[in-house]
N, C-alpha and C positions, 0 to 999 in steps of 0.2 A: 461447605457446599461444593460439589463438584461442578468442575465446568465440562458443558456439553456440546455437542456440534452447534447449536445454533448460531452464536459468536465464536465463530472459529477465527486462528491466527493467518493473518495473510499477512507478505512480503510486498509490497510496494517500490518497483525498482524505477532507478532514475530514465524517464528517454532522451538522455541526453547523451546518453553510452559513457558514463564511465561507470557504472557498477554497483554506484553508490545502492543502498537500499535501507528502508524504515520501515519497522515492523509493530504492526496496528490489529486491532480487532474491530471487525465488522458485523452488523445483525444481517443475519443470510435473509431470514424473513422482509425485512425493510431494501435491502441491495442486493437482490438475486446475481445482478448481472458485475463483472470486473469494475473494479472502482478505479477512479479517477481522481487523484488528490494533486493541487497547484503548493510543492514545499521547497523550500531549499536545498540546492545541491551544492555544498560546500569543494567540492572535487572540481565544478564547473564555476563555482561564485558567483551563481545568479538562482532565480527562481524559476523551476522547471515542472513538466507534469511527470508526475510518477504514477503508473498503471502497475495494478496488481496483476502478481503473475502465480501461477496454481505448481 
């Protein structure tokens, strides 16, 4: 089965600035808009927001 734009890959980087980044797939139809995910930033050692970046 081929994968198609609809769950495209996005990079989710840390805003805590250090760099870190986790890489996820989201449905464009369901999250039009930049996602928001609360994960862990091991570089920072606590739990941070990471926003996807295009």
């Amino acid at each position: 089965m081929a994968r198609n734009e609809l769950r495209p890959v996005v990079k989710l980087r840390s805003t805590a600035g250090t760099g870190y980044t986790y890489v996820t797939r989201k449905n464009r139809r369901n999250d039009p808009d930049r996602m928001t995910l609360r994960k862990f930033d091991p570089v920072a050692g606590r739990h941070v927001d990471f926003r996807e970046e295009r």
